[in-house]
C-alpha positions in Angstrom: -20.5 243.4 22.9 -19.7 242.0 26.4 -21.2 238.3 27.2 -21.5 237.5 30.4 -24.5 235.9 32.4 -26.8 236.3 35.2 -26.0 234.4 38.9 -28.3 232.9 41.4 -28.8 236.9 43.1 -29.6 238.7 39.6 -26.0 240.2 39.3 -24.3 240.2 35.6 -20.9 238.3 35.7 -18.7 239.2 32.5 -17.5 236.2 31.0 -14.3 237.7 29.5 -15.4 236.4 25.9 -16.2 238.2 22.8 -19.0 235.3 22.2 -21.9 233.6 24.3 -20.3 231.4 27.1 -21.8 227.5 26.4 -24.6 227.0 29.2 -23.0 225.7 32.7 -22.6 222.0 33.2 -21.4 220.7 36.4 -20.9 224.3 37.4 -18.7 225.3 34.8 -19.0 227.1 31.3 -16.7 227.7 28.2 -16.2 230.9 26.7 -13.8 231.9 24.2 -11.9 234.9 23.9 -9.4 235.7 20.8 -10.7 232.6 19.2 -9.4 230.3 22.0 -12.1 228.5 24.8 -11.6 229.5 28.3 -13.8 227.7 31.2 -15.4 229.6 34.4 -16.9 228.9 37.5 -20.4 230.1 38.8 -19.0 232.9 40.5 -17.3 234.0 37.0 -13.7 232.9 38.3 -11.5 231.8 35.0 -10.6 228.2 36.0 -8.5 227.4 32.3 -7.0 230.4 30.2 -8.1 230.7 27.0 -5.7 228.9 25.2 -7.2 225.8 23.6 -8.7 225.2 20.0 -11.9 223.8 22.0 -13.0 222.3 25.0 -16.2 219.9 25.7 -18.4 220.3 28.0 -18.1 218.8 31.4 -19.0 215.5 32.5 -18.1 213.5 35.7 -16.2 216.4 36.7 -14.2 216.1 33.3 -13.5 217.9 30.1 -11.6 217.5 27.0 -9.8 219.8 25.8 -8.5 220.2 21.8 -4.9 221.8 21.0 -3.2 221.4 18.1 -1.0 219.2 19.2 -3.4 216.7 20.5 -6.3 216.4 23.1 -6.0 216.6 26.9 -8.2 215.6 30.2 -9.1 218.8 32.3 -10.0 218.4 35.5 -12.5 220.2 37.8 -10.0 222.3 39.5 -8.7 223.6 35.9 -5.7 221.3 35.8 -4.8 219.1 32.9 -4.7 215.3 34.0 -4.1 213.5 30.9 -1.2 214.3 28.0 -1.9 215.9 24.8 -0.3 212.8 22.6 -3.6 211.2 22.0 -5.6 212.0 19.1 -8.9 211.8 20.4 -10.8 211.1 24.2 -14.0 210.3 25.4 -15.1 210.6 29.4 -16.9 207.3 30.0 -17.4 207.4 33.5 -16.2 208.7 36.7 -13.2 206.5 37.1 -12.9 205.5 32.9 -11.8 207.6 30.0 -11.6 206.0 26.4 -8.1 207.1 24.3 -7.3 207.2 20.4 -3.6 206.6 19.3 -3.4 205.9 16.4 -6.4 204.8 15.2 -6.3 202.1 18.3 -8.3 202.9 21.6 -7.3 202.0 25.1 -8.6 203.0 28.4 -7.3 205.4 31.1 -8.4 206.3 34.7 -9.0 210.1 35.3 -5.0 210.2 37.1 -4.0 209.4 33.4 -3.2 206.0 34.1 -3.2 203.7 31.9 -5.8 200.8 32.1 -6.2 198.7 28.6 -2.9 200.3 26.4 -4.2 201.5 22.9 -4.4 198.2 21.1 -8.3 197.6 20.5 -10.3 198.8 17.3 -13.3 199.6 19.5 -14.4 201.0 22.6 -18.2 201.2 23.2 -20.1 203.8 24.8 -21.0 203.1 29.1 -24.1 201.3 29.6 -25.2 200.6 33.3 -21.6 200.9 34.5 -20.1 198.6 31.8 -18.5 199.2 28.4 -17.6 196.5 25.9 -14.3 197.1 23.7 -13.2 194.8 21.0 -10.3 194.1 18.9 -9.7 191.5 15.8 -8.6 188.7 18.6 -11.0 189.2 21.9 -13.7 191.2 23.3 -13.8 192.5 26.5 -16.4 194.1 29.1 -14.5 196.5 31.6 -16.5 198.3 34.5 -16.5 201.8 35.5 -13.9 201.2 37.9 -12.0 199.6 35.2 -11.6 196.1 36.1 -12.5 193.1 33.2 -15.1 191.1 34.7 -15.5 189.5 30.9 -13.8 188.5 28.1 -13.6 185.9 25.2 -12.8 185.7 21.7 -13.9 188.0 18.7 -17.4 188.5 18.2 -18.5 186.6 20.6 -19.7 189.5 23.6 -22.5 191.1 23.5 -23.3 193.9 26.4 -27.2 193.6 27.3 -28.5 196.2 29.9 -28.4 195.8 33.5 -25.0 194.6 33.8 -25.8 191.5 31.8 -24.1 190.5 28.5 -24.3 187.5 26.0 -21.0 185.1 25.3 -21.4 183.3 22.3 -20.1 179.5 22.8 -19.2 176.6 20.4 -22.8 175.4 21.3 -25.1 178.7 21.6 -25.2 181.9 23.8 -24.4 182.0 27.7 -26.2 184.5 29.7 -23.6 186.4 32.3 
């Protein structure tokens, strides 16, 4: 069988895999071929090879790709932006991706950059453009852009909604 899909003027566009391409996302799609996931364009261009284990779907113009040496940040244009040593990543934003050495988590900018380094037991998911990450000695909220506009001891943050968050203090909660 030969997957492919439909574009915008009815016209079938092979896919080059041997199984369904994922649905597009940000005007790309993954497809494997020979076990190994491939992404294409809209037009049915091959923007990556097929020559990773797996790759998520995009978001913020972002994917991340497994090996077996580690996982890697693709970019829209196809090119890898991130190196494979980390053992897991998680596309937080635009600007802010969340990396696993480890077992510790730290934060990177989509260059590969490194914001936080990989020394905190937690990093949050986004909410309203901030994220809250903790470790056994602070807590910290970080903004998409990456900058700490937050931070105090253990236990003692808590991200709200709308860009507001709770401190605890020696005498009761501070709104921020």
């Amino acid at each position: 069988s030969v997957y492919g899909f439909i574009d915008a003027n009815g016209n079938f566009v092979e896919a080059l895999g041997e199984s369904p391409t994922r649905p597009f996302n940000d005007g790309r799609a993954i497809f494997f071929k020979d076990g190994r996931a491939g992404v294409i364009s809209t037009s049915g261009d091959t923007i990556v090879q097929p020559k990773y284990l797996s790759i998520s779907d995009y978001k913020h113009a972002l994917a991340v790709a497994k090996s077996s040496d580690g996982y890697a940040l693709i970019n829209h244009s196809g090119n890898q932006t991130a190196p494979l040593f980390y053992r897991n990543i998680r596309v937080l934003a635009k600007n802010l991706i969340a990396v696993e050495v480890e077992g510790l988590w730290g934060l990177i900018d989509t260059a590969g950059t490194e914001i936080l380094p990989p020394s905190y037991k937690k990093i949050g998911e986004m909410r309203d453009g901030y994220v809250l990450v903790k470790n056994n000695s602070k807590d910290l909220i970080v903004n998409e852009y990456g900058k700490i506009p937050l931070q105090g001891a253990a236990n003692s943050i808590e991200l709200l909604s709308n860009g507001f968050a709770t401190q605890k203090k020696s005498k009761g909660k501070v709104i921020v």
